[in-house]
KOLSE-897192 format. One line per 3 residues: number of its first residue (from 1); their letters; for each residue x, y, z of N, C-alpha, C, O. Coordinates in pm, 1 decimal, decimal comma, padded with zeros to 6 digits. Layout:
REM residues N
NUM	a	X/Y/Z/X/Y/Z/X/Y/Z/X/Y/Z | ...;
//
This chain:
REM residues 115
1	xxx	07810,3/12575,5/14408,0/07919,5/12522,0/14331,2/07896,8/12554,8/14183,7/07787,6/12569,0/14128,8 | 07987,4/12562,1/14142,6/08024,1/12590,8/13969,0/08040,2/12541,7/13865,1/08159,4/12512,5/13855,5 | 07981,8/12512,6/13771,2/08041,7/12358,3/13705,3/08103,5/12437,6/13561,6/08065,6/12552,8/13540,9;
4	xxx	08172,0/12390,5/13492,1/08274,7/12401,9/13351,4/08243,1/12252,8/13305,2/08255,7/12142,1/13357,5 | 08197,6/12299,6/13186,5/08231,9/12157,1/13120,5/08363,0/12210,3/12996,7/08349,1/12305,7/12920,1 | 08473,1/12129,7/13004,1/08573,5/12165,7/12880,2/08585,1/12053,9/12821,4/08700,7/12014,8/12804,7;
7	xxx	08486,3/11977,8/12777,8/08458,4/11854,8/12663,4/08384,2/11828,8/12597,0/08351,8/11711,8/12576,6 | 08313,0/11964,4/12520,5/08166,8/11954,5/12489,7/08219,7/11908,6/12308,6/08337,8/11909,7/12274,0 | 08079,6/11864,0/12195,0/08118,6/11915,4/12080,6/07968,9/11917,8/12020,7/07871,6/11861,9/12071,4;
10	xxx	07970,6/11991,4/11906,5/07814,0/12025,1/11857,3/07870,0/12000,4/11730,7/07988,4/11997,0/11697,1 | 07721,1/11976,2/11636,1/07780,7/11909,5/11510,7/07690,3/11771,5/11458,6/07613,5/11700,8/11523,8 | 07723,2/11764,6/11343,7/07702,0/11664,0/11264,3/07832,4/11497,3/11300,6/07943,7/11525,3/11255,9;
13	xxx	07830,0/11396,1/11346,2/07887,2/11324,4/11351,9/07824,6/11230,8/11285,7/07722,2/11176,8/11327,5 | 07920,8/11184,3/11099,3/07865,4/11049,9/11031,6/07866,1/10948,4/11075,6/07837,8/10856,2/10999,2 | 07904,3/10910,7/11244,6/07894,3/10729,3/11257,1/07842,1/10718,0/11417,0/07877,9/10641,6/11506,7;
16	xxx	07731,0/10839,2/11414,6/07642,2/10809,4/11463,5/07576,1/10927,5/11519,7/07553,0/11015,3/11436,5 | 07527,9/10959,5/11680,6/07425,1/11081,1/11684,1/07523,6/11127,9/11830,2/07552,0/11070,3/11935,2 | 07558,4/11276,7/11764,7/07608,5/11333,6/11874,6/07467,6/11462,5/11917,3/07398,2/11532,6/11843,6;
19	xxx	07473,4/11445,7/12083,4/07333,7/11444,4/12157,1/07334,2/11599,5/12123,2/07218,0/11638,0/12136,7 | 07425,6/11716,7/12080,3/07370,1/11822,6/12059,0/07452,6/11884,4/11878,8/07565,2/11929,8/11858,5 | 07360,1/11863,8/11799,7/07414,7/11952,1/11704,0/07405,2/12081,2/11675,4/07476,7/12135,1/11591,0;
22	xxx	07270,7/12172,1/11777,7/07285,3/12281,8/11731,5/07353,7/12345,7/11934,6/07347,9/12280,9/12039,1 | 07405,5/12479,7/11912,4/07411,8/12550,4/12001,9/07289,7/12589,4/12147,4/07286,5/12605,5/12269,4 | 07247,7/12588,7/12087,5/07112,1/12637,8/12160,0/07044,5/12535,0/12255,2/06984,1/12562,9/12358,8;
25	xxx	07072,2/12367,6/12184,2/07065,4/12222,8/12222,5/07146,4/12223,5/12393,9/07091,2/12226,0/12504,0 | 07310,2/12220,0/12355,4/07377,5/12249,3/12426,8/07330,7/12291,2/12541,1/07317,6/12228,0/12646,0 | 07294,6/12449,5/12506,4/07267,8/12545,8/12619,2/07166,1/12509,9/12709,7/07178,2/12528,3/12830,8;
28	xxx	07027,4/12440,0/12637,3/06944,9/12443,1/12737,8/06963,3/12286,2/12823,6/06873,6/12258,7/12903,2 | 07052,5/12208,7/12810,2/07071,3/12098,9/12866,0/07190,7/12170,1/12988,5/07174,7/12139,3/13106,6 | 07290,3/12250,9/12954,7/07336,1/12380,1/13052,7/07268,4/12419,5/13156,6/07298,1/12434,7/13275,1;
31	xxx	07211,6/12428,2/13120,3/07058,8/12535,1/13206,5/06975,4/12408,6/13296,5/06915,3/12432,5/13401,3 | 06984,0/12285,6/13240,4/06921,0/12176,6/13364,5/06991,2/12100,1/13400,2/06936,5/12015,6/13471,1 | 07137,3/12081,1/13378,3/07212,2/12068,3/13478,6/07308,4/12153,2/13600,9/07379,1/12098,8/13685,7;
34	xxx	07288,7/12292,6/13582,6/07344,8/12410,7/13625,1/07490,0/12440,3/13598,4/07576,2/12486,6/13673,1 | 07496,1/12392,3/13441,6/07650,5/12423,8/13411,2/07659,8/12534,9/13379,0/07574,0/12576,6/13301,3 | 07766,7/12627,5/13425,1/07755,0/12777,3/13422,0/07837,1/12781,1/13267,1/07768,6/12830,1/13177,3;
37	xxx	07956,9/12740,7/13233,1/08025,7/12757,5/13096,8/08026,5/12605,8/13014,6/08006,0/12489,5/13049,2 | 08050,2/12651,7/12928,9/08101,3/12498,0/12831,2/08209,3/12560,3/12731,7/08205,0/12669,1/12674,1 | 08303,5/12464,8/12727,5/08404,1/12479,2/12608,1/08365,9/12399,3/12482,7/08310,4/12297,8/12524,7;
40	xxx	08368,3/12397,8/12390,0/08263,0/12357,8/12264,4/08357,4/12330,0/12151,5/08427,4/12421,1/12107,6 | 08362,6/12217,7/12106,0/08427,3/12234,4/11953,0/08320,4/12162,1/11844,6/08236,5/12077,8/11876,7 | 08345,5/12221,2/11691,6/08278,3/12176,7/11633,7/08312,8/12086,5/11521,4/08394,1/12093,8/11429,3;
43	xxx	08193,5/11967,9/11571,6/08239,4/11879,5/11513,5/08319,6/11820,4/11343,9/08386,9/11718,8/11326,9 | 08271,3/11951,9/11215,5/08311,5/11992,5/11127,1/08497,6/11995,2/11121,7/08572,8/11952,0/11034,4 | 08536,2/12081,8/11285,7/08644,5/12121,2/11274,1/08735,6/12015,8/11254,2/08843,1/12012,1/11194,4;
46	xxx	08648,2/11900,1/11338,3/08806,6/11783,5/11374,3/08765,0/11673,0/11254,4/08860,0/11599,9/11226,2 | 08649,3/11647,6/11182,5/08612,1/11536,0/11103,9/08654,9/11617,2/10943,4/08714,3/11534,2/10874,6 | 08642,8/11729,0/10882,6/08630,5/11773,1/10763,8/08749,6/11805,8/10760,7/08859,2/11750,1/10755,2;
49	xxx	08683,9/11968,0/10768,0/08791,3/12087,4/10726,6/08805,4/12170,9/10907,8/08702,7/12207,8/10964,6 | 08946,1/12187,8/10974,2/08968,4/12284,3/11076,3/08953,6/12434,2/11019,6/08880,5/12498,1/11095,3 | 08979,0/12476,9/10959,3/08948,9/12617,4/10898,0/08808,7/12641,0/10893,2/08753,3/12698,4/10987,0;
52	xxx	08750,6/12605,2/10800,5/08592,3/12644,4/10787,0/08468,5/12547,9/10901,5/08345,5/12551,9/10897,3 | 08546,0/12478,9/10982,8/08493,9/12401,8/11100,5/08474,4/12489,8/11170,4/08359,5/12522,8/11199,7 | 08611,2/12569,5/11229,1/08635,8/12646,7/11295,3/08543,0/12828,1/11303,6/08492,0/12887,3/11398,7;
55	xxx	08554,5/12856,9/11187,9/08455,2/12980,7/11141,1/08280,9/12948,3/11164,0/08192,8/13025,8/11201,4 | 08273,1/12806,5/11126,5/08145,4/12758,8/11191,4/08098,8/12735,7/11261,4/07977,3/12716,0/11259,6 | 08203,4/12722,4/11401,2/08154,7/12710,8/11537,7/08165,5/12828,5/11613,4/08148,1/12830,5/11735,2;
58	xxx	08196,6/12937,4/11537,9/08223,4/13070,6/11595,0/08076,2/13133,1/11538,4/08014,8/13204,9/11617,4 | 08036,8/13116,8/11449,0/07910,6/13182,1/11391,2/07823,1/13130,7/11448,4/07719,1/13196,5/11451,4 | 07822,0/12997,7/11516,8/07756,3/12913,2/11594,4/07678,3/12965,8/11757,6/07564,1/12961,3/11803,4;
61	xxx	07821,5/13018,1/11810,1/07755,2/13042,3/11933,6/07832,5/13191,9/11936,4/07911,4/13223,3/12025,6 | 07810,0/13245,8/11866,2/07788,7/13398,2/11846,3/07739,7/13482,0/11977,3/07802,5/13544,6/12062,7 | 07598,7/13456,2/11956,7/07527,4/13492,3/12064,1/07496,4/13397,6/12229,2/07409,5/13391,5/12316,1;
64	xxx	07594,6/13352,7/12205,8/07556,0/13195,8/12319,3/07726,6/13265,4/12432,1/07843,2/13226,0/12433,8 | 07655,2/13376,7/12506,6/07810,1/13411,2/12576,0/07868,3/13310,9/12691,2/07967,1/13339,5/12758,7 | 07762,0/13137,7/12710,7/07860,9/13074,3/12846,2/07881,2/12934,7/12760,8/07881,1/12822,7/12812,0;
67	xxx	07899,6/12964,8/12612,9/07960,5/12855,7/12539,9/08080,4/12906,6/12488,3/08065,1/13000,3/12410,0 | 08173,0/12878,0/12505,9/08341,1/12932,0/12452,5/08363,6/12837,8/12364,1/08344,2/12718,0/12384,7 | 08412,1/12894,4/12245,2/08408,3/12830,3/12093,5/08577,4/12799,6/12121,5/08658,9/12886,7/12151,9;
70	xxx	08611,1/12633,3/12100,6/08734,5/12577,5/12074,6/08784,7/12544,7/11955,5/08717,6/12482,2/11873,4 | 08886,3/12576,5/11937,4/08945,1/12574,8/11779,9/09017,1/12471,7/11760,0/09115,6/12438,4/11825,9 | 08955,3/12399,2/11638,0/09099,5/12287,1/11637,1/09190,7/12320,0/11559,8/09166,6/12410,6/11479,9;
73	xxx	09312,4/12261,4/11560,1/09416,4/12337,8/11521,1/09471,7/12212,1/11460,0/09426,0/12114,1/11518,9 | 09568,5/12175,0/11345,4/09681,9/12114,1/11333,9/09830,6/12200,0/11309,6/09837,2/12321,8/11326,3 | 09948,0/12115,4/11267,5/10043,5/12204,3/11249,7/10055,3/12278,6/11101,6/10111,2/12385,3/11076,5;
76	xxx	09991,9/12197,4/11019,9/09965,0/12307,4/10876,3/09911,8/12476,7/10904,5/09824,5/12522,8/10831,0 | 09957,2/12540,3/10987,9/09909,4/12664,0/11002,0/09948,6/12766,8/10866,9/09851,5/12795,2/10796,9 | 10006,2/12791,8/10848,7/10042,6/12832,6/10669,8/09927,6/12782,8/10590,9/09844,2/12862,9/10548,6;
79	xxx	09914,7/12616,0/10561,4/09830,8/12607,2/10436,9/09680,2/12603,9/10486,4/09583,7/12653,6/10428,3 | 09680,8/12547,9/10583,4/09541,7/12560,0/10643,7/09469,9/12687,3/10723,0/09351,1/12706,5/10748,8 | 09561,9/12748,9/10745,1/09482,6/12876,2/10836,4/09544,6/13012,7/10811,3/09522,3/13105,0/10889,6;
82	xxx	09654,0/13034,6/10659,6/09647,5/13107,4/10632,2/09778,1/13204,1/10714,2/09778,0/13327,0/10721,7 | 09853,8/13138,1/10754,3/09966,8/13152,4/10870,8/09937,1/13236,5/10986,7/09841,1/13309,3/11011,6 | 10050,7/13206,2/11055,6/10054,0/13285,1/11189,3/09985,7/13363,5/11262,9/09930,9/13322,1/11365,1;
85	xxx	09975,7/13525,7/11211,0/09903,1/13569,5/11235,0/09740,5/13590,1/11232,5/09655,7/13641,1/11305,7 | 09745,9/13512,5/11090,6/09613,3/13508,0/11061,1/09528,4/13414,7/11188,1/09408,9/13427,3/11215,1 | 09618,7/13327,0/11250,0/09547,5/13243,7/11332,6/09527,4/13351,9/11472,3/09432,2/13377,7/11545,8;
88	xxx	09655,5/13393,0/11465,1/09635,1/13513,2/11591,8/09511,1/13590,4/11625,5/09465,4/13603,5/11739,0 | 09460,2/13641,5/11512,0/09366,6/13727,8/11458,9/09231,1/13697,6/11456,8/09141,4/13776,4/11486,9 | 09214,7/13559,0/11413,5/09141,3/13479,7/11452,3/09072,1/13447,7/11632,5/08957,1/13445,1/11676,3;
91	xxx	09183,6/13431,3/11685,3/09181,9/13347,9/11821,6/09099,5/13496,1/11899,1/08994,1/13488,0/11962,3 | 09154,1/13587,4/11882,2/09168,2/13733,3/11910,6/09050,4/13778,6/11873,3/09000,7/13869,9/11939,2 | 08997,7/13737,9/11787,7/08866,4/13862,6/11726,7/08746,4/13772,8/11718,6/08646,3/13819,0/11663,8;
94	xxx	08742,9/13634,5/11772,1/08655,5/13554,3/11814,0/08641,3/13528,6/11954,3/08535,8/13477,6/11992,1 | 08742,0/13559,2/12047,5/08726,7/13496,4/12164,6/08713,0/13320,4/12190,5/08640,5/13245,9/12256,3 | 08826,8/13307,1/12098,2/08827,2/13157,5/12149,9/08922,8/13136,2/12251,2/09016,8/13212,5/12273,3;
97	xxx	08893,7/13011,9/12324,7/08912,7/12973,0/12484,8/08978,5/12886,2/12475,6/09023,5/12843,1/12581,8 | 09013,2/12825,1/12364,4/09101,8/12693,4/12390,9/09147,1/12648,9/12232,7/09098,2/12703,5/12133,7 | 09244,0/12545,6/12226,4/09281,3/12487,4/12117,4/09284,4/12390,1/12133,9/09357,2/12341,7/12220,5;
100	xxx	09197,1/12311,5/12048,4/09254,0/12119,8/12057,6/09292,6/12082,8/11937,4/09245,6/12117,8/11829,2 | 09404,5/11990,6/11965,9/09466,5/11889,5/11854,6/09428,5/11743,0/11880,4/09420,3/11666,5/11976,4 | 09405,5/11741,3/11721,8/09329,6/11545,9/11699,2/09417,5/11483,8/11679,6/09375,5/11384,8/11619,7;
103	xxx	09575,9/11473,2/11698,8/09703,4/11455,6/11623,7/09675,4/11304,2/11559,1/09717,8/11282,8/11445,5 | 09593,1/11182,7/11642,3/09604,3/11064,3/11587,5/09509,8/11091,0/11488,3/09570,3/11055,9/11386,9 | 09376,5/11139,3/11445,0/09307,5/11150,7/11345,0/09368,2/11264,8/11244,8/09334,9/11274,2/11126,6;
106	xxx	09433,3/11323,7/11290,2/09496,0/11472,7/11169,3/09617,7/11361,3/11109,4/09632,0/11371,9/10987,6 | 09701,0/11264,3/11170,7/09797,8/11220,3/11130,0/09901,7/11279,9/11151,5/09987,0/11255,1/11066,3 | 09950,4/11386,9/11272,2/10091,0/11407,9/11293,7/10076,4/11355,1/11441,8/09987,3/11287,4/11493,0;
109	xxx	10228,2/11424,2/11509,7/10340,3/11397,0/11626,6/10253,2/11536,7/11715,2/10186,7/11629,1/11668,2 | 10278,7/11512,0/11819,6/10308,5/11637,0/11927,6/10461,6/11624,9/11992,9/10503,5/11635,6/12108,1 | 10523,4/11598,0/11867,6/10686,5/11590,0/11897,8/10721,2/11758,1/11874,9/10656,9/11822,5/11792,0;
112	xxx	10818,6/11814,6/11949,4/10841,0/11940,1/11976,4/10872,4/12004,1/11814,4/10838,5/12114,4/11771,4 | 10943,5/11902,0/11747,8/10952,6/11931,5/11619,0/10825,4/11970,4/11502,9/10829,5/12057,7/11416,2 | 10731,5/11889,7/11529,0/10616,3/11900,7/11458,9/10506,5/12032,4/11483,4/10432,1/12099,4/11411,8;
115	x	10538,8/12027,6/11611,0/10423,8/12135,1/11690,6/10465,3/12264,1/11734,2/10385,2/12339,2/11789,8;
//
């Protein structure tokens, strides 16, 4: 059997201790439970800044090919990520696997209008 984890996050968390901050942490706890992938976001992305969160969890597991780097995203794509394509380009030339939105901590809707 196969396992996926798609709820992982690595990182610094200020209100208290999240069990892996570096990549490598992650991986070898991977390796003794026989999880073959993990989806990963970093914790920077959803507490700080999503832009330079995001570039940091990609430089992160660089070399880590059964950790897939998740991007968080809000709807400021223009001021925060530099628009459209730039996010395209991004998603594309990192190999990221997923997108999550914090909408109650970012402060918007996942109303069709907003998103």
């Amino acid at each position: 059997m196969k396992f996926i984890d798609i709820n992982c996050m690595i990182g610094e968390y200020p209100f208290g201790n999240l069990r892996f901050k570096r990549a490598d942490e992650l991986q070898n706890e991977m390796s003794r439970l026989n999880i073959e992938k993990a989806f990963a976001v970093e914790a920077d992305s959803w507490l700080r800044d999503p832009f330079e969160g995001n570039k940091f969890l990609v430089k992160k597991v660089e070399d880590i090919k059964n950790i897939i780097p998740v991007m968080v995203m809000t709807p400021l794509v223009d001021q925060e990520f530099n628009g459209e394509e730039s996010v395209k380009e991004f998603i594309k030339n990192n190999q990221i696997g997923a997108v999550r939105l914090f909408h109650a901590d970012h402060n918007f809707t996942l109303k069709v209008w907003n998103v």
